[in-house]
C-alpha positions in Angstrom: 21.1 17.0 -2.5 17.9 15.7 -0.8 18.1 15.7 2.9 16.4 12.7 2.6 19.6 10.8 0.5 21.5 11.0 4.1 19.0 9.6 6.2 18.9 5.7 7.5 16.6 3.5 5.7 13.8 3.3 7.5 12.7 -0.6 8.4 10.3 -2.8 10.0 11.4 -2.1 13.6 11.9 1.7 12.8 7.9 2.0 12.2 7.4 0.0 15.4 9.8 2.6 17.5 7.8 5.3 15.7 4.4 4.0 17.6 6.4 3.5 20.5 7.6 7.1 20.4 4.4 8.8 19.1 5.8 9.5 15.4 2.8 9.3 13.0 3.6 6.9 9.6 3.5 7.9 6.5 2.6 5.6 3.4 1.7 5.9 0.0 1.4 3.5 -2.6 3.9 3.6 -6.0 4.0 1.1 -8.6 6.6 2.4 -11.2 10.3 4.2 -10.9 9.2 7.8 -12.0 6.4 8.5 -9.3 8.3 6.4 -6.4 11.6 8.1 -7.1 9.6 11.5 -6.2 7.8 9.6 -3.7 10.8 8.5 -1.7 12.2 12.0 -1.8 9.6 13.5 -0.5 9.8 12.1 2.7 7.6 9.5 3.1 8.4 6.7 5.6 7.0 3.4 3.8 6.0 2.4 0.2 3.1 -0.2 -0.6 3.9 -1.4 -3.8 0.4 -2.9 -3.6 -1.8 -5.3 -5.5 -4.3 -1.6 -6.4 -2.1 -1.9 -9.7 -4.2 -3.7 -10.6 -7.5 -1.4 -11.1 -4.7 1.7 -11.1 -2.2 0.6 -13.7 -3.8 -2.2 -15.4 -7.6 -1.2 -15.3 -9.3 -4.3 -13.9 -12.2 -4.0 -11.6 -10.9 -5.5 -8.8 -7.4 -7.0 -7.2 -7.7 -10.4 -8.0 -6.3 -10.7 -11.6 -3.0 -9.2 -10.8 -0.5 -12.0 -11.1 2.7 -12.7 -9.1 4.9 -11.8 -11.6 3.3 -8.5 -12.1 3.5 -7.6 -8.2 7.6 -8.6 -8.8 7.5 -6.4 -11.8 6.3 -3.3 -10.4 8.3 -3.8 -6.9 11.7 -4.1 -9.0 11.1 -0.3 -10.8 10.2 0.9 -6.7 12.6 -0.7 -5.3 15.5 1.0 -8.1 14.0 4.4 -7.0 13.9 4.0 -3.3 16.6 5.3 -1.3 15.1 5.8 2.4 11.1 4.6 2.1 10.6 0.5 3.6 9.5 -1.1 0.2 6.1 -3.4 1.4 4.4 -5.3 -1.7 1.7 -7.1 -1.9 1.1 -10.9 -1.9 -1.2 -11.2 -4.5 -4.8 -13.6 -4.7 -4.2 -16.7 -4.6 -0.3 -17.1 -3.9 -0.8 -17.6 -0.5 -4.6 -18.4 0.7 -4.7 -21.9 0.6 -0.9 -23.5 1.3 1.4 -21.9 3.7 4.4 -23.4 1.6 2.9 -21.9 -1.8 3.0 -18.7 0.5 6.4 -18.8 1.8 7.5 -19.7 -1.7 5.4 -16.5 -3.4 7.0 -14.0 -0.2 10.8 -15.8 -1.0 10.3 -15.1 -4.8 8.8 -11.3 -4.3 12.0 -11.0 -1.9 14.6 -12.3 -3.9 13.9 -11.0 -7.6 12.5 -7.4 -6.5 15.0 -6.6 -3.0 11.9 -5.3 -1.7 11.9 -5.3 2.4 8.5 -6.9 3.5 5.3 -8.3 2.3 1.8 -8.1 3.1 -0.7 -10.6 3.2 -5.0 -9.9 3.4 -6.6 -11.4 6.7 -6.2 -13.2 10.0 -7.0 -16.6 11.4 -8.1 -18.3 8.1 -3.9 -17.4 6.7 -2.9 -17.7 10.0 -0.2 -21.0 9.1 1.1 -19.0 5.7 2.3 -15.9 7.8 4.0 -18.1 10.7 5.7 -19.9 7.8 6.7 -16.4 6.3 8.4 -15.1 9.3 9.6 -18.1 10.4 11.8 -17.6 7.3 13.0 -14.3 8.4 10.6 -12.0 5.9 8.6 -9.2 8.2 5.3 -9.3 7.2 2.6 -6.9 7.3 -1.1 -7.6 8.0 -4.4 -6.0 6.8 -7.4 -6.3 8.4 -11.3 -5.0 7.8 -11.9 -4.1 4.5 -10.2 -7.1 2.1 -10.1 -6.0 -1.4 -9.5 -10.0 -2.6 -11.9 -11.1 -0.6 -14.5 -8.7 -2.2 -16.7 -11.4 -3.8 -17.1 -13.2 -0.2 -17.8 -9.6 0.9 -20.2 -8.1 -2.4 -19.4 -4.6 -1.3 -17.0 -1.8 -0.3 -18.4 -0.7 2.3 -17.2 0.0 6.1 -16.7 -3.5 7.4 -16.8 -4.2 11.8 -20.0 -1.5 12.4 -21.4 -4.7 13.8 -20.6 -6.1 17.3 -19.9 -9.4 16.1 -17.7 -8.7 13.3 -15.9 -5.7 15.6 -14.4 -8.4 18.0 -13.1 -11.1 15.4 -11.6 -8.0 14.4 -10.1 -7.2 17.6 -9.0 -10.9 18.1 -7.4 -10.9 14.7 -5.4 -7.9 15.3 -4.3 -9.5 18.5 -3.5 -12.7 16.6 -1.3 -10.5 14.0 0.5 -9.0 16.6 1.4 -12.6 18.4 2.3 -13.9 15.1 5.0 -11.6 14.9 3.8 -9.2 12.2 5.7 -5.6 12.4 2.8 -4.0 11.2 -1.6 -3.7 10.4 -3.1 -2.3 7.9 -6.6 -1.0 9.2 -9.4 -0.6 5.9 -12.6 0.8 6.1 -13.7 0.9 9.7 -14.9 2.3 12.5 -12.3 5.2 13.8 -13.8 3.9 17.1 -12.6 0.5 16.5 -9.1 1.6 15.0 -8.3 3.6 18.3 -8.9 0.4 20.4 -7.4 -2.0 18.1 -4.2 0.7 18.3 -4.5 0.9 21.8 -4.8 -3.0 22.6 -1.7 -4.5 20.4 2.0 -3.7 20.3 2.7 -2.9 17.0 1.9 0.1 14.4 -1.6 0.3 12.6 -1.9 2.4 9.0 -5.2 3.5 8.7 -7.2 3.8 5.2 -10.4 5.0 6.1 -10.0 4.0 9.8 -9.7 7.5 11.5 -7.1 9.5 13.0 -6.1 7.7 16.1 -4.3 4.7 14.0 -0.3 4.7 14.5 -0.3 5.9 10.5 -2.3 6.7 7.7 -1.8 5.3 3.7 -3.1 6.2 0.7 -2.9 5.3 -2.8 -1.0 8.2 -4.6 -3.1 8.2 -8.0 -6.1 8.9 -5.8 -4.5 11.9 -3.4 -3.1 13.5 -7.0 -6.3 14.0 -8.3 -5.0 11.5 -11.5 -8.6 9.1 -10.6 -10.7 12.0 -10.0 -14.0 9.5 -10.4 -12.7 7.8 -7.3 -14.0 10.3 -4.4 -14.8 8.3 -1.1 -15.2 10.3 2.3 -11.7 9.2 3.5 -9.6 10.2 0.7 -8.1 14.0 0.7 -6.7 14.8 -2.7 -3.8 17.1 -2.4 -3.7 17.7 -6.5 -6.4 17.8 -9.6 -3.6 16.2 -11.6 -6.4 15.2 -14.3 -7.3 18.0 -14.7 -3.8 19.5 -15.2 -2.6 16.3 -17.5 -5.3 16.5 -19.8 -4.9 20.0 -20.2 -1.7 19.9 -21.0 -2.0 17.1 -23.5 -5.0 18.7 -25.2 -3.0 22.1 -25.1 0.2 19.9 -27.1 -2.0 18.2 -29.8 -3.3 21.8 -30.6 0.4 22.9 -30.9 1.4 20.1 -33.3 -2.1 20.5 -35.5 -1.6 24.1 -35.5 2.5 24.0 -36.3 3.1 25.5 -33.3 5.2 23.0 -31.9 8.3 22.6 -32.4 9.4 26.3 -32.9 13.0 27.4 -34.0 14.3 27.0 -30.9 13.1 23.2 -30.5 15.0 22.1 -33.4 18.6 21.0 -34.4 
């Protein structure tokens, strides 16, 4: 048995003792029951079940087609597999931008038909209403800040957001914001490591870094890219741990040769 079966399921005020004690967080994306049920045994201390399905699993461009039932979807086969790992999943664009009821109503519905354990929403002041709403209702929420993947039209680029001054202390006032709101957690994307340390410095509750340097409370990646399976996809703050395209398509290539050949099945393969 996994040692990980016996252990507590870890929740939103467990990653906030874990900044409080020192305890670095681990997160990983998962969008389906095979790769999270591996996922979840292997330790890991949260799962974003987030709205990269999209470009990962369905092969769009960018975040914004994803739908709400989709996100609901692909939490439902995380959540079945999970047994320890906090469950996060994504709002996804447009279910909570522009009405903080439509919000609460998209959170209630990820919630109820997935049994997820949180959600997280993209930005700071400008949602400010629909994440008050959220908690208010008793649903931790999670914030992400710097990098926006919806907001990417607005933004025209992936680059490392906050290298300016300006845009380095909304960012600091937003984080600050999060944290009054009652978020339990912030997702950090694409900045400065300089500006992750004092944003994790200044506010009470854990940040998960993506490309925002080792001093953040955690770090989070998206498990396709760290197994090698996107190997196109190589920015500066990704480390993949695997080549598993490399691996996959060899196998595959090495089974279609089997079957052309007669090779596959053998005697022993066979009823």
């Amino acid at each position: 048995m996994s040692i990980h079966k016996k252990s507590k399921r870890v929740t939103a005020e467990t990653l906030r003792t874990m900044k409080h004690e020192n305890e670095k967080i681990s997160m990983l994306t998962a969008y389906d029951y095979t790769l999270a049920k591996m996922v979840d045994a292997s330790g890991v201390d949260a799962i974003l079940v987030g709205d990269s399905a999209s470009n990962v699993m369905a092969g769009h461009e960018t975040t914004l087609p994803i739908t709400l039932e989709q996100m609901i979807y692909h939490a439902q086969s995380v959540v079945r597999a999970s047994e320890r790992a906090l469950v996060v999943v994504d709002l996804p664009f447009g279910t909570y931008q522009s009405d903080s009821q439509k919000a609460l109503d998209s959170a209630v519905r990820i919630m109820k038909e997935s049994g997820a354990h949180a959600v997280k929403l993209e930005g700071g002041k400008n949602i400010k209403k629909s994440i008050k709403k959220i908690i208010n209702a008793g649903i931790p929420v999670m914030g992400h800040l710097g990098l926006t993947p919806q907001s990417i039209y607005q933004f025209g680029t992936y680059k490392v957001r906050a290298k300016e001054e300006e845009e380095a202390q909304t960012l600091l006032e937003e984080a600050q914001l999060l944290d009054d709101l009652g978020c339990f957690a912030l997702v950090l994307e694409k900045i400065p490591a300089a500006l992750a340390k004092q944003v994790t410095q200044k506010i009470s509750i854990p940040t998960i870094g993506i490309g925002a340097g080792a001093e953040c409370d955690g770090q989070v990646l998206v498990l396709q890219d760290m197994l090698g399976m996107t190997h196109e996809f190589k920015p500066r703050f990704l480390r993949q741990y695997l080549n598993l395209y490399d691996e996959i398509t060899g196998a595959v290539t090495q089974y279609v040769k089997d079957v052309k050949d007669g090779g596959f099945p053998n005697k022993n393969e066979q009823y």
